[in-house]
C-alpha positions as CSV (number, residue, x, y, z in Angstrom):
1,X,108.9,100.8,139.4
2,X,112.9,100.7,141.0
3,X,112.4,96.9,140.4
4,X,111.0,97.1,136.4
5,X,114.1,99.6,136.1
6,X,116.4,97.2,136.9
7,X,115.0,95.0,133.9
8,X,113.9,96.9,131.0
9,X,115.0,100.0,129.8
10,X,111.6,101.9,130.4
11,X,112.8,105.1,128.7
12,X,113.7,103.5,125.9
13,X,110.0,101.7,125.5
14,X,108.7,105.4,126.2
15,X,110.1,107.8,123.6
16,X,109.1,104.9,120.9
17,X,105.8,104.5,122.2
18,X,105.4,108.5,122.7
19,X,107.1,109.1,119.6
20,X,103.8,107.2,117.6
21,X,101.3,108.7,119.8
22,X,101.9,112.3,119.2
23,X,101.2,111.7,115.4
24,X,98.0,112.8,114.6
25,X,96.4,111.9,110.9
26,X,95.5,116.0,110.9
27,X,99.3,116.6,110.9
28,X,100.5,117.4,107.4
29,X,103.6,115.6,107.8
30,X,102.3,112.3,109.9
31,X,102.0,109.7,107.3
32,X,105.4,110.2,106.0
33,X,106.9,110.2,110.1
34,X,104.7,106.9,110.7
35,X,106.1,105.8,107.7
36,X,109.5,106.5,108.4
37,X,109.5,105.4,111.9
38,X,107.7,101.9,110.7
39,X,110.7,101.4,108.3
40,X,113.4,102.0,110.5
41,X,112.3,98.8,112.2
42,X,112.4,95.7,110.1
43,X,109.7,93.8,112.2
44,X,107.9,96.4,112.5
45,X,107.6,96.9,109.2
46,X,107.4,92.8,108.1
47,X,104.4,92.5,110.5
48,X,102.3,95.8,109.3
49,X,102.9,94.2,105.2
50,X,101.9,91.1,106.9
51,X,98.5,92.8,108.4
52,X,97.7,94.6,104.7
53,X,98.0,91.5,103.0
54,X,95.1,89.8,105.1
55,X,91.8,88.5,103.3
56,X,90.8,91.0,106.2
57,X,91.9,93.9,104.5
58,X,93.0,92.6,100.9
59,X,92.1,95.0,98.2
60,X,89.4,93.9,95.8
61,X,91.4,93.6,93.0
62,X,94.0,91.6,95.0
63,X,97.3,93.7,94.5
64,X,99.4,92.6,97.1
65,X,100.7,95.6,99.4
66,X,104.7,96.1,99.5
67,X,105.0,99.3,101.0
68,X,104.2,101.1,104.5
69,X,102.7,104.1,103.2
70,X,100.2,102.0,100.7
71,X,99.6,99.8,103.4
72,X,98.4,103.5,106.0
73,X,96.2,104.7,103.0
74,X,94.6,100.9,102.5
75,X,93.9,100.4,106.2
76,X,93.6,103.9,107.4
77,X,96.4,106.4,109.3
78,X,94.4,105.3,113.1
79,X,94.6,101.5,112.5
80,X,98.1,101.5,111.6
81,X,99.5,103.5,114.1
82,X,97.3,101.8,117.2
83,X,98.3,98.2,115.7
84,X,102.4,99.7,115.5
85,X,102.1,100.9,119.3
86,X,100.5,97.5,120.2
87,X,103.3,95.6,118.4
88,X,105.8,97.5,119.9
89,X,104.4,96.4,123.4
90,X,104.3,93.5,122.3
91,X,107.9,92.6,120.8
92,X,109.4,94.5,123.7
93,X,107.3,92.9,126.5
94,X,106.1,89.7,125.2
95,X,109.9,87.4,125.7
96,X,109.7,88.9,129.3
97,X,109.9,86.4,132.4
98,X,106.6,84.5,133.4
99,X,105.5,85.2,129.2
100,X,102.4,83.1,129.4
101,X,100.7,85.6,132.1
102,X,102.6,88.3,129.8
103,X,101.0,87.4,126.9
104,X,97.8,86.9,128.1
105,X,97.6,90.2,129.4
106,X,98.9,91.8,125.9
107,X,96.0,89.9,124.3
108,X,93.9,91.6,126.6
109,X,95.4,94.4,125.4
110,X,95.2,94.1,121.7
111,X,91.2,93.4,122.2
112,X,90.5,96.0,123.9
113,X,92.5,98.5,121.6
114,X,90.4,96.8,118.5
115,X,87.0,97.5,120.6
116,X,88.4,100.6,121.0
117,X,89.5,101.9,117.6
118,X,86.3,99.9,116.3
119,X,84.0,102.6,118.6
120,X,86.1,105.4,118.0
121,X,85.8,105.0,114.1
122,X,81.9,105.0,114.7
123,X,82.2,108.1,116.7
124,X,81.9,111.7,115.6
125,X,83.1,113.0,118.6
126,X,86.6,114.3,119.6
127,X,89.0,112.3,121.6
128,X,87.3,109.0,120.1
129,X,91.0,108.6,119.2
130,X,92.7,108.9,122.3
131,X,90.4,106.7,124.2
132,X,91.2,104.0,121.7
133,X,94.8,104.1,122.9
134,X,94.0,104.4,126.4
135,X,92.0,100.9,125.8
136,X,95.1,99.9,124.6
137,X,97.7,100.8,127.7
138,X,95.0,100.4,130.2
139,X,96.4,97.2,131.5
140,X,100.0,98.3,131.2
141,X,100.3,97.7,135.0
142,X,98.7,94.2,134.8
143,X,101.8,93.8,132.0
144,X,104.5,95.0,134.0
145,X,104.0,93.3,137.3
146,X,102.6,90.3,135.5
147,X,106.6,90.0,134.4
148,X,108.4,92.0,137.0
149,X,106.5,90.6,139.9
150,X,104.6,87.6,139.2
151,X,104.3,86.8,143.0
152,X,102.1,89.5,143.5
153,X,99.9,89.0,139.6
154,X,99.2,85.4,140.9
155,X,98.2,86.4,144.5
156,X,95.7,89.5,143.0
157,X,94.5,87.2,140.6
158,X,93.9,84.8,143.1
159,X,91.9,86.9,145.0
160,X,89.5,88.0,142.2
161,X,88.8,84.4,141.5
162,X,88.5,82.9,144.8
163,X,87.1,85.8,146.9
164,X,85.4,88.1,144.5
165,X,87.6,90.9,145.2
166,X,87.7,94.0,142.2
167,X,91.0,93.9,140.6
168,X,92.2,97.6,141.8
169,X,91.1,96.3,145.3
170,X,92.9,93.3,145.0
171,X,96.0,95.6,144.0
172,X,95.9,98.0,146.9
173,X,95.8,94.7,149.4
174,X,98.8,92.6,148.0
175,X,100.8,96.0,147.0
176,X,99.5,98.9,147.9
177,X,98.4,100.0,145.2
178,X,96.1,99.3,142.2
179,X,97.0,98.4,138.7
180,X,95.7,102.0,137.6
181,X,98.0,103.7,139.2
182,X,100.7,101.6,138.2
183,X,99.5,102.2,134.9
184,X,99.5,105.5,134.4
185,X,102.5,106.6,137.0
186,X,104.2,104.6,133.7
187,X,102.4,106.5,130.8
188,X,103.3,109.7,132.9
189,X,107.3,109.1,132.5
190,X,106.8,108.3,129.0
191,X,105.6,111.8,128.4
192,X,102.1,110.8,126.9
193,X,99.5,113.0,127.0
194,X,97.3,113.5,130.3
195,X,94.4,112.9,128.6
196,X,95.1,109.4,127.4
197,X,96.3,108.8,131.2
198,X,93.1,110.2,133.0
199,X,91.0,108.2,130.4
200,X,92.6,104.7,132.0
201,X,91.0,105.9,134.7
202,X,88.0,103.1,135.4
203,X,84.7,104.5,135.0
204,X,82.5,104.4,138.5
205,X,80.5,101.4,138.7
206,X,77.2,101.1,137.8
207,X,74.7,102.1,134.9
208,X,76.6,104.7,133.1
209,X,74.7,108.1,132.0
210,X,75.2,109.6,128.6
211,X,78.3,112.4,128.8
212,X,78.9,115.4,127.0
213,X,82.0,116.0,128.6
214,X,85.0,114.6,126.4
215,X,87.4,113.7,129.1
216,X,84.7,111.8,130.5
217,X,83.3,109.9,127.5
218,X,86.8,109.3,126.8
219,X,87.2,107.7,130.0
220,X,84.2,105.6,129.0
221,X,84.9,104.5,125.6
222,X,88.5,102.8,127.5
223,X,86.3,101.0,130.4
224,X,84.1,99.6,127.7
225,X,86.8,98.6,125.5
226,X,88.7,96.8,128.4
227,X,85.5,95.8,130.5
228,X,84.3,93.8,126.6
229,X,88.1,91.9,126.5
230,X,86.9,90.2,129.7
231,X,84.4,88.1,127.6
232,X,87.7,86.8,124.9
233,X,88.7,84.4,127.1
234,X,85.2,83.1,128.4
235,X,84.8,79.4,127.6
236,X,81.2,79.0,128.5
237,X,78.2,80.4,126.0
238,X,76.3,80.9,129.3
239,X,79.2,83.0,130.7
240,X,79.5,85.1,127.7
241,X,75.8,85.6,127.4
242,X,75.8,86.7,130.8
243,X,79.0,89.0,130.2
244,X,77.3,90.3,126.8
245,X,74.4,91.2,129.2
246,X,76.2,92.6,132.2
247,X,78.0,95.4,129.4
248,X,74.5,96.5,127.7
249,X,73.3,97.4,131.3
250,X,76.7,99.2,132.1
251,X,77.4,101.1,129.1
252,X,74.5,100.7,126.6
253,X,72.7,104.1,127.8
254,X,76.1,106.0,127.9
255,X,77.4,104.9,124.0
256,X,74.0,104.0,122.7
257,X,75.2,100.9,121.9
258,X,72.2,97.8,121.9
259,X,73.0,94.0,122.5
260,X,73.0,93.3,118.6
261,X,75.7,95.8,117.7
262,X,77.7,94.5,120.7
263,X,77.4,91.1,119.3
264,X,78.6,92.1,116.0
265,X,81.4,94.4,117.7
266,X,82.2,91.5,119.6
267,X,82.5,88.8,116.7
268,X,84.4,91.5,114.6
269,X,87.0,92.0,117.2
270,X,87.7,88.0,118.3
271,X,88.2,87.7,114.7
272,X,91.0,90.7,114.1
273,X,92.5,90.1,117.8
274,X,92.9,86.3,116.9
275,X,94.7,87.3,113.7
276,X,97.0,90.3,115.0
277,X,98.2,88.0,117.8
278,X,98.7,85.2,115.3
279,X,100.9,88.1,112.8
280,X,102.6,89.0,116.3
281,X,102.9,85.4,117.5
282,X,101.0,84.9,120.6
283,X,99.8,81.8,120.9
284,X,96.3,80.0,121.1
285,X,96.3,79.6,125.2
286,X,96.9,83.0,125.4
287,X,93.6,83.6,123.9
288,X,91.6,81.3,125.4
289,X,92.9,80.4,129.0
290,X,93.1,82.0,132.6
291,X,96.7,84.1,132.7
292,X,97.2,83.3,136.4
293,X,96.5,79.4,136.3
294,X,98.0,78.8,133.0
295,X,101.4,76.5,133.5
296,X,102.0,76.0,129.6
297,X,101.8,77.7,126.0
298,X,100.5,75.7,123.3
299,X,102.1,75.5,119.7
300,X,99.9,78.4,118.0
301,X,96.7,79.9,117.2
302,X,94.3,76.4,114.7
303,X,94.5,77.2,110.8
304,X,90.7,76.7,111.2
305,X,90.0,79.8,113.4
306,X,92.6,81.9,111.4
307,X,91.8,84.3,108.1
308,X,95.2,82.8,106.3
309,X,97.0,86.0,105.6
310,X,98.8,86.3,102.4
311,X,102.8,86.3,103.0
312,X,105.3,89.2,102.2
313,X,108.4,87.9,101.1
314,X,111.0,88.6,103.6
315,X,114.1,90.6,102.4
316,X,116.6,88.0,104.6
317,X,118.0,85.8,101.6
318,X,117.0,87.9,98.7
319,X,119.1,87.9,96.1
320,X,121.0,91.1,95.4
321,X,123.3,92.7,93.4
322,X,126.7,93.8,95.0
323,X,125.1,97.1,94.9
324,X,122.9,96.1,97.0
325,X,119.9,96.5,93.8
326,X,117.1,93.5,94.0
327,X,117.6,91.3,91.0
328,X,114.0,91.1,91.1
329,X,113.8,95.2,91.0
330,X,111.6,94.5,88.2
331,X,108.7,92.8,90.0
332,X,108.9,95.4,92.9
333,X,108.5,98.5,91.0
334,X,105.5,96.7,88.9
335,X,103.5,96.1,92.4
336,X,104.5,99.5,93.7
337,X,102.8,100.4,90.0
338,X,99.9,98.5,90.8
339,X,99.2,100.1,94.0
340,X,99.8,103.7,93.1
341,X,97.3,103.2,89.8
342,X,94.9,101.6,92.3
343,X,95.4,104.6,94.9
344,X,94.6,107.6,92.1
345,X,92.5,105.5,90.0
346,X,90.0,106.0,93.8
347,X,89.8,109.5,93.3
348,X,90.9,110.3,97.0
349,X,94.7,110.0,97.1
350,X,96.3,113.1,98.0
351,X,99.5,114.5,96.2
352,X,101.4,114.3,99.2
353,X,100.7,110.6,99.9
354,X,101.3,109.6,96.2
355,X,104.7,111.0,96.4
356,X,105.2,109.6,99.3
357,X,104.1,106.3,97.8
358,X,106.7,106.3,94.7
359,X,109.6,107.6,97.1
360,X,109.1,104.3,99.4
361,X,108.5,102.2,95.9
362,X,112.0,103.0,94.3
363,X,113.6,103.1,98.2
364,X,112.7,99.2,99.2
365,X,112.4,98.2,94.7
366,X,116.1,99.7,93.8
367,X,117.7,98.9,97.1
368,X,119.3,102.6,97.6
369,X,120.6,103.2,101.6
370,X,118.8,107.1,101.1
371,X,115.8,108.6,99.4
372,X,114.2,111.8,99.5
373,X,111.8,114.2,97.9
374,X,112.8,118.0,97.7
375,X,110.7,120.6,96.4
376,X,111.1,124.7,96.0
377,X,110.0,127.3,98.3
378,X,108.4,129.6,96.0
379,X,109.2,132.5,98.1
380,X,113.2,131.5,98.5
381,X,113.9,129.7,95.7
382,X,115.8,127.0,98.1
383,X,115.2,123.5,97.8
384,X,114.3,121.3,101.1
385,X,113.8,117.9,101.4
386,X,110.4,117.3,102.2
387,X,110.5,113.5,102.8
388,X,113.1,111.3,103.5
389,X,113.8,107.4,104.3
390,X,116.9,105.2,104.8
391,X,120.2,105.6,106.9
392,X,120.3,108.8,108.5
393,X,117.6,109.7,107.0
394,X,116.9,112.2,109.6
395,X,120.1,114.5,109.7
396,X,120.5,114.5,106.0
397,X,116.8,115.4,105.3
398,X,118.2,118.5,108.1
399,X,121.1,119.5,106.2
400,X,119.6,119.0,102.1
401,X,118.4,122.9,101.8
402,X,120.2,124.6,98.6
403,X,119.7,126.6,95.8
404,X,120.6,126.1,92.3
405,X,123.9,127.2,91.2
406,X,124.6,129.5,87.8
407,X,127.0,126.7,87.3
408,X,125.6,124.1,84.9
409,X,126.2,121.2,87.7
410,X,124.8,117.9,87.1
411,X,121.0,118.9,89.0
412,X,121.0,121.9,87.3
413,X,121.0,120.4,83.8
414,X,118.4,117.3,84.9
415,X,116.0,120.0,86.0
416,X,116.4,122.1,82.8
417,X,116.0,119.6,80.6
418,X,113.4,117.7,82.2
419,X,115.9,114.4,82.1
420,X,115.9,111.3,84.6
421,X,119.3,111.1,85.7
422,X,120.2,107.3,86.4
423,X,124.0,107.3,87.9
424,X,125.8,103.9,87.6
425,X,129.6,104.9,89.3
426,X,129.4,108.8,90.8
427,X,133.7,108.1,90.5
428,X,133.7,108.6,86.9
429,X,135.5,111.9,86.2
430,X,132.9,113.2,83.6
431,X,130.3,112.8,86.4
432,X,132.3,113.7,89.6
433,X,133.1,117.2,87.9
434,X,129.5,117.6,87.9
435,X,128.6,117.4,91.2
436,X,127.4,120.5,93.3
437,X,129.8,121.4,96.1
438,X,126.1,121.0,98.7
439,X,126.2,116.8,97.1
440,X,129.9,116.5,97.7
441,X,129.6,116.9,101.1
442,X,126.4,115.5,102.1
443,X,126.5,112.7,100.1
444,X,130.3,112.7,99.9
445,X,130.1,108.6,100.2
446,X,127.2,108.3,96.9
447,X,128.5,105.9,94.2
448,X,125.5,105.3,92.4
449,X,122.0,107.2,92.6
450,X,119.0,108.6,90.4
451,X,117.5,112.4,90.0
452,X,113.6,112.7,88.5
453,X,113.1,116.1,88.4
454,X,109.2,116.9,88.9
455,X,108.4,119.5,86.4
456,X,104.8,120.3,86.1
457,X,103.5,122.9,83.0
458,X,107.2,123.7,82.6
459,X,107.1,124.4,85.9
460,X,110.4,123.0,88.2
461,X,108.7,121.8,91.4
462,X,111.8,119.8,93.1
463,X,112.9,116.1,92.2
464,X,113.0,112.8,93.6
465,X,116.9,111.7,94.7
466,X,117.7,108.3,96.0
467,X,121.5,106.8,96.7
468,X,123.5,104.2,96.9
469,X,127.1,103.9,98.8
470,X,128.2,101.1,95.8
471,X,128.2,101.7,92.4
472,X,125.9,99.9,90.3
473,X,127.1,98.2,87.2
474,X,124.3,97.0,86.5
475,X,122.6,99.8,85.6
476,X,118.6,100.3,85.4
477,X,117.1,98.1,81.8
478,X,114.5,99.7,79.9
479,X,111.6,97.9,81.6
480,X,112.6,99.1,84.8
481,X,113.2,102.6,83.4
482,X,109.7,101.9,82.0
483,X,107.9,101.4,85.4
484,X,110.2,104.3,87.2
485,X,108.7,106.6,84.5
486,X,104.8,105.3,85.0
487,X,105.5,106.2,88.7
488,X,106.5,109.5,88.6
489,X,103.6,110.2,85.5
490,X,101.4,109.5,88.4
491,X,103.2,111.8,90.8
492,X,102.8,114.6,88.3
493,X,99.5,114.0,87.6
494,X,98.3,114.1,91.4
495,X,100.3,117.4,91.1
496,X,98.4,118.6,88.3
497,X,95.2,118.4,89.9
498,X,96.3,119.9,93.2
């Protein structure tokens, strides 16, 4: 642990990693935090639009997905957050020393968290969840010492294969300890929660019995998960058969799981672990050869075996405005259309996740630095932001609570007259004499920005507000102030029917 210390700041890794497990889809505010957190990292956020856009998980209809919170409600709140924790292992682990047994180990990883999330969406019980991301760090030791001490990785490994020792063993022989313990005595300082440490736990050998315990089915679910990513890198059919069999005798009693639907779970998960680690840029030997043995990396993962995902054009190089505005704002705001029709049109988008979709479709389409959605407390009469993305996003989302003024101020008169409010240069004397005394200083750098109020049955709910620290000559044509209005129709329809 002293020795990893030295090399990678640990804490750091942590309060990411136990920042995204503590959101839970049942938390009222979750998608907008996984949201927020996704965006504040550009990779992050290029490789989850990368995921969406997949033939894997490509809509129907085709509509290509530009935005985070389209991409949670297309693939589910569960999948995106267990594929952002594994891609944060990943790009933070991944360039470490000795990468090829790195890498292979994170593969491990990835196709054990698929197995995982694959059993826990079949499952009706509670903590399916957690034991999907206890598959997923339940090689975290194998990781660490694989890059921080690959002496002892290639003398345990070497001792599995030659002398048929069990990995843990193996552990306790060259270092004293197993790769469990290592494991977990790391998910401990990150602060995750016990129960997603005890499930790492391996299961005791042997047949395993049905449990009605959830700690303990838990802790079963993970051994399965991690005990099935053995038979990824199997070369030989007979091997795999043999593996295949070995598993049904282990753990088909205990999740009622038969050969057949471990074949399909099995063919299912090669396919989405080959194409994550292609999206996160593992290569093909990392998929397909021994970690320990392995003295080279090969280019990349053969077009054939991959499921082509559709590219997201990267922001680097865009053309821009001096604002900062897309000159393609136009196209932007037309997909984010697209997507938010397609999401109501289902019937099961909820009014929170529609806002939240339009607020992330005019942040990333109109280039503003800060967006947010405040709405009225009914029993105050104050306005909070609700929602908020871009720079410091987090202590200005803290600090945007006011009420109204008797003042006719600039929010004031967009909210009683229902009027979109699209500021080119907040300098301008007739519109600086308008601002609230609350926008002056919060926002005492805004040059150009936009105010939707959301007024339902005459009814002033809040508004959307979203800035820019350049003015914007360029203004907002009437195609884009076309599509801005279609969004937030939608928004007030959602709100209609709530």
């Amino acid at each position: 642990m002293q020795k990893i210390d030295k090399e990678l700041d640990l804490p750091a890794i942590g309060n990411a990693v136990a920042r995204v497990v503590q959101m839970t889809s049942s938390d009222e505010d979750a998608v907008a935090d996984l949201t927020y957190f996704i965006l504040s990292d550009v990779a992050l956020t290029q490789k989850i639009l990368r995921l969406s856009n997949t033939v894997r998980y490509r809509t129907v209809s085709g509509i290509q997905v530009t935005t985070i919170s389209r991409a949670i409600y297309l693939l589910g709140f569960n999948t995106v957050r267990d594929c952002a924790l594994a891609m944060l292992l990943v790009e933070r682990l991944s360039s470490a020393k000795h990468s090829h047994a790195v890498r292979a180990e994170l593969v491990k990883a990835l196709y054990a968290s698929v197995i995982g999330r694959e059993m826990a969406r079949s499952s009706k019980r509670s903590g399916a969840e957690e034991a999907a991301i206890a598959a997923l760090f339940a090689n975290i030791g194998q990781v660490l010492v694989a890059a921080y001490d690959y002496p002892s990785y290639a003398e345990i490994a070497s001792l599995v294969e030659n002398e048929k020792i069990a990995q843990d063993a193996a552990g306790v022989k060259v270092m004293g300890c197993s790769f469990s313990l290592i494991g977990q005595s790391v998910l401990r300082e990150w602060n995750i929660p016990e129960a997603i440490v005890q499930a790492m736990t391996p299961a005791p050998g042997g047949a395993l019995k049905p449990s009605q315990k959830t700690q303990e089915r838990m802790q079963q679910i993970a051994s399965f998960s991690v005990e099935t990513s053995g038979v990824f890198s199997l070369k030989s059919e007979l091997a795999k058969i043999t593996a295949k069999n070995a598993l049904i005798a282990r753990f088909g009693s205990a999740l009622n799981i038969t050969s057949d639907q471990l074949a399909d779970l099995i063919e299912s998960a090669e396919t989405e672990t080959r194409m994550l680690a292609e999206i996160m840029g593992l290569s093909d030997t990392d998929l397909t050869e021994d970690s320990a043995s392995a003295q080279s990396e090969t280019a990349g993962i053969p077009n054939e075996l991959l499921m082509n995902p559709t590219p997201v054009a990267s922001e680097e190089g865009e053309e821009r405005h001096p604002s900062g505005k897309p000159v393609k704002a136009r196209d932007r705001l037309l997909a984010g259309v697209q997507e938010i029709m397609q999401m109501t049109s289902a019937g099961h988008a909820q009014a929170n996740d529609v806002m939240l979709h339009m607020l992330e479709t005019l942040y990333n389409s109109m280039g503003f630095r800060f967006a947010t959605i405040c709405l009225k407390d009914a029993k105050t009469g104050e306005y909070r932001s609700r929602i908020a993305l871009g720079e410091d996003a987090a202590r200005r989302r803290a600090g945007l609570i006011f009420t109204l003024g008797k003042q006719r101020d600039l929010f004031r008169l967009s909210m009683e007259s229902d009027a979109d409010l699209m500021i080119s240069d907040a300098s301008d004397t007739k519109i600086s004499e308008l601002l609230p005394a609350w926008h002056r200083e919060l926002f005492h750098d805004a040059r150009s920005f936009i105010v939707l109020p959301i007024i339902v049955q005459k009814n002033p709910l809040g508004f959307f507000y979203a800035d820019r620290s350049q003015p914007a000559p360029e203004g907002v044509p009437s195609d884009e102030t076309a599509l801005i209005k279609i969004l937030k129709s939608q928004v007030l329809a959602a709100l209609g029917h709530k």
